[in-house]
C-alpha positions in Angstrom: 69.2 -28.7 74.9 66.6 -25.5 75.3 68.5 -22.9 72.7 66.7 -20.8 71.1 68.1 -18.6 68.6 67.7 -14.9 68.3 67.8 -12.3 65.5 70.5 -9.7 67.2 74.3 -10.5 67.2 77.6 -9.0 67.9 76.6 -6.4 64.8 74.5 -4.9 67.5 76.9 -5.6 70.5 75.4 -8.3 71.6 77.9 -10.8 73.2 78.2 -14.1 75.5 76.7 -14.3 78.8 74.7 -11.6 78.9 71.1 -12.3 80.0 68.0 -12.4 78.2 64.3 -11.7 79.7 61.1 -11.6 78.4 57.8 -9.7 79.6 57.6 -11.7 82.6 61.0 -12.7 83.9 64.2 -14.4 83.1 64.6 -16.8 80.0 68.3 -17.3 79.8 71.8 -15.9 78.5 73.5 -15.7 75.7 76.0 -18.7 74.3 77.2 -17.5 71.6 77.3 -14.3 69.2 76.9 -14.5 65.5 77.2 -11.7 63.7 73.3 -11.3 62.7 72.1 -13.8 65.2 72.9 -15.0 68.7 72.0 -18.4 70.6 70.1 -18.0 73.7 70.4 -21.0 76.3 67.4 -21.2 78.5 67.2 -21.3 82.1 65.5 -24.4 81.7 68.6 -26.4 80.4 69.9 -28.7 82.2 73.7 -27.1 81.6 72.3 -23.7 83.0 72.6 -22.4 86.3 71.4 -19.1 88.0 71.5 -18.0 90.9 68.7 -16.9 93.0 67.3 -15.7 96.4 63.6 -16.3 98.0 61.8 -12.6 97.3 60.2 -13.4 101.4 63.1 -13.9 103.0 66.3 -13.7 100.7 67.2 -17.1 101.4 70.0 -17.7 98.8 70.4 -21.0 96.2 71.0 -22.4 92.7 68.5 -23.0 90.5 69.5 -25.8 87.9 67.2 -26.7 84.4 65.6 -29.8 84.8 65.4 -31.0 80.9 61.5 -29.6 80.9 60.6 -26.6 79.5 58.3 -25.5 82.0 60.4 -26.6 85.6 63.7 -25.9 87.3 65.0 -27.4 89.9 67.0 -26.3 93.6 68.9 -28.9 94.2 71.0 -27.8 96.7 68.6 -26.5 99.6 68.7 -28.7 103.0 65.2 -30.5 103.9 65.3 -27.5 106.8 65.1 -24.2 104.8 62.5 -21.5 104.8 61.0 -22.3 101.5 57.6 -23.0 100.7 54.7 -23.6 97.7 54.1 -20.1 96.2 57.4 -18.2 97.1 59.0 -16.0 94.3 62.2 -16.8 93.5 64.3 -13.6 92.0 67.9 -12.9 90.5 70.8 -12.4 93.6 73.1 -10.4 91.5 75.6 -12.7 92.6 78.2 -14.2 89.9 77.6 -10.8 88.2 75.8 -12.6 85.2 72.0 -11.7 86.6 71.1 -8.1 87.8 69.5 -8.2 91.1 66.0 -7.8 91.8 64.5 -10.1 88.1 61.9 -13.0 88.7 62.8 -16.3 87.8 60.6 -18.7 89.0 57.4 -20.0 91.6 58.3 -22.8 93.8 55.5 -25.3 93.0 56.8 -28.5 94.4 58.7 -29.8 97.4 59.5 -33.0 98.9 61.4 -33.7 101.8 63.5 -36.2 101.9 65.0 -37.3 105.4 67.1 -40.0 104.8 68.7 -37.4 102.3 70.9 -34.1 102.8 68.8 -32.0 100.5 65.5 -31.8 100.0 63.9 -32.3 96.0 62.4 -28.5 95.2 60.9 -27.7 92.0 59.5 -24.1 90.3 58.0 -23.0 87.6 59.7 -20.2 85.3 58.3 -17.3 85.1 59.0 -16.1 81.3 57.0 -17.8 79.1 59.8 -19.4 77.6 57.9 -21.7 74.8 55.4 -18.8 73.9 58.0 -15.6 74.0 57.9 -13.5 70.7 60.0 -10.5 71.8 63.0 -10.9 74.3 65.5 -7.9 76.2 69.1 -8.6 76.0 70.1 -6.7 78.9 73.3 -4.4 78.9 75.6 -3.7 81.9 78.1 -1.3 82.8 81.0 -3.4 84.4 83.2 0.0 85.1 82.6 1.2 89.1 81.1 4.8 88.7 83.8 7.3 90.3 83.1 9.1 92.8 84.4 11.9 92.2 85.0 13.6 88.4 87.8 14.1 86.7 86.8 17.1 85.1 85.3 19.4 88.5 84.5 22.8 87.7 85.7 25.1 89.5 82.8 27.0 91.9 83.6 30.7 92.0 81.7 32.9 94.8 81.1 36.0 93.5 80.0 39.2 96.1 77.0 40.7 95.1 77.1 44.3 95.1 74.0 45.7 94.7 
């Protein structure tokens, strides 16, 4: 398991499944919610998945822990797809967990496998999950912003006469 545990809780609203970054990118969510304390899994677990896009060309995926603290894996990404050493791998916003737009990891490894449907694709996290100090827990507003208000004031044209 990579938990780590946090000195904020639900005494400070923090509560389950809301993510967690550090100075450099993504580091995990949150399991569970003591009240002084919450447990944060990382993205490195193998139990935790997030899902991502390539920052070149938005091409969308999973990316799974692998068990090591410094590696993820994209398991499910055909031995075809525009991926390659180097490319930034950022938060899709999809599932809702994850804003858009948040680095996650660098694709440092890939091997092709042919007699295989998906090809084996490793990165490198970008937080620096086993030296981190300070973390964000990141609030969202789920409510849609209206579009119009329910309190309008009332616009009144006066003539000037001067």
């Amino acid at each position: 398991e990579h938990v780590v545990l946090v000195n904020k809780g639900s005494r400070f609203g923090v509560h389950p499944e809301q993510p967690v970054l550090d100075a450099y990118g993504v580091v995990g969510q949150i399991i569970r919610a003591l009240p002084f304390s919450s447990e944060v899994m990382l993205i490195t677990d193998p139990s935790h998945a997030i899902p991502v896009q390539v920052n070149r060309n938005g091409l969308r995926t999973i990316a799974v822990g692998s068990g090591q603290i410094n590696r993820i894996k994209l398991p499910f990404l055909p031995n075809n797809s525009d991926i390659k050493k180097g490319d930034l791998l950022i938060t899709s916003g999809l599932g809702g967990a994850f804003p858009q737009g948040y680095p996650v990891a660098v694709v440092d490894e890939i091997n092709y496998q042919p007699n295989k449907p998906f090809a084996e694709i490793y990165a490198t996290p970008k937080a620096q999950l086993n030296k981190s100090r300070e973390l964000l827990i990141v609030w969202s507003n789920r409510e849609p912003v209206p579009l119009f208000s329910q309190e309008t004031p009332e616009i009144s044209i006066e003539p000037n006469h001067e």
